[in-house]
C-alpha positions, 0 to 999 in steps of 0.5 A: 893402860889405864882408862884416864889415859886418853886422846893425843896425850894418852898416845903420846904417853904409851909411845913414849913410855913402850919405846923407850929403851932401858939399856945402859949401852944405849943411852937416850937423852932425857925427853924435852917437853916443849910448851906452848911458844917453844915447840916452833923454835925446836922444830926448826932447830931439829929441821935445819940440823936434820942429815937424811930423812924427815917425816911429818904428819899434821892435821893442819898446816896453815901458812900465811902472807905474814912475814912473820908466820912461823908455819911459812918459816917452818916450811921454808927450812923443809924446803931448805932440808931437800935442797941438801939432799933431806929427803922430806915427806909431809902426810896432810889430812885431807877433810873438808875442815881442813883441806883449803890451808892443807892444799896451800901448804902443800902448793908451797912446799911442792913447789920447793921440792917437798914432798907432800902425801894426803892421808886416805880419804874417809878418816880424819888424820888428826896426828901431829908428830916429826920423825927426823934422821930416824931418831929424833921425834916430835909428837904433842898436840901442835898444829902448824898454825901461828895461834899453835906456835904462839899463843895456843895452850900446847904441849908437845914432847921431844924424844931421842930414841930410834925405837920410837922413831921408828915406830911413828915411821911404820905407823906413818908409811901406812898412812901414804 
């Protein structure tokens, strides 16, 4: 890889250009970059379509009282996701920056059932990516915060391919 590739993007790009398969007997759909206010949307889609798994991992999840807080809606279709039967696993970063809106995300989303793991202590986990039905995925540089999902300069990329989805998962299992 070259030196310029580097950070959330530099990871996102060798993800995605190693694991993308070049086998016309399986066809993968072309990638979605989602900008900005268009990530919340597709993330909540892909969540209220998910059948078996979903898994997570952010560095900040923020939820508020606002009836209007896109992470708070975010959550609500996680909780709605195990309450089908999805089973649903958060991972969290736990530092001290993050860690008062993490705990809150994470009373609100144990209280529906979800299961929320924090990634080991001594290192910031700083990934921000979306495993779902071990297919789908959702990596970039959003944050669950409001200012992420709405006004933020964002970029993320939806990928459909079980290869790729199943190394974030490996990658992430190690994180628990």
């Amino acid at each position: 890889m070259r030196t310029w590739v580097r950070g959330s993007v530099g990871l996102l790009l060798a993800l995605c250009l190693t694991a993308l398969p070049a086998h016309a007997h399986n066809p993968v759909t072309e990638p979605q970059l989602l900008e900005n206010g268009s990530y919340g949307p597709v993330l909540i889609q892909k969540i209220q379509q998910a059948k078996r798994r979903i898994l997570c991992v952010f560095f900040l999840f923020k939820i508020t009282d606002s009836p209007r807080s896109l992470p708070r809606a975010v959550a609500s279709e996680l909780i709605a996701a195990q309450r089908r039967g999805v089973e649903v696993t958060v991972v969290l970063d736990a530092t001290r920056q993050t860690q008062q809106d993490n705990r809150n995300a994470t009373r609100i989303l144990a209280q529906g059932g979800v299961r929320v793991v924090f990634a080991p202590a001594g290192t910031t986990t700083h990934a921000k990516a979306v495993a779902i039905d071990d297919r789908y995925v959702i990596i970039g540089s959003h944050n669950l915060t409001q200012s992420a999902l709405t006004r933020n300069n964002e970029l993320s990329l939806l990928v459909d391919s079980p290869q790729l989805a199943a190394r974030m998962r490996r990658y992430l299992e190690r994180l628990r």
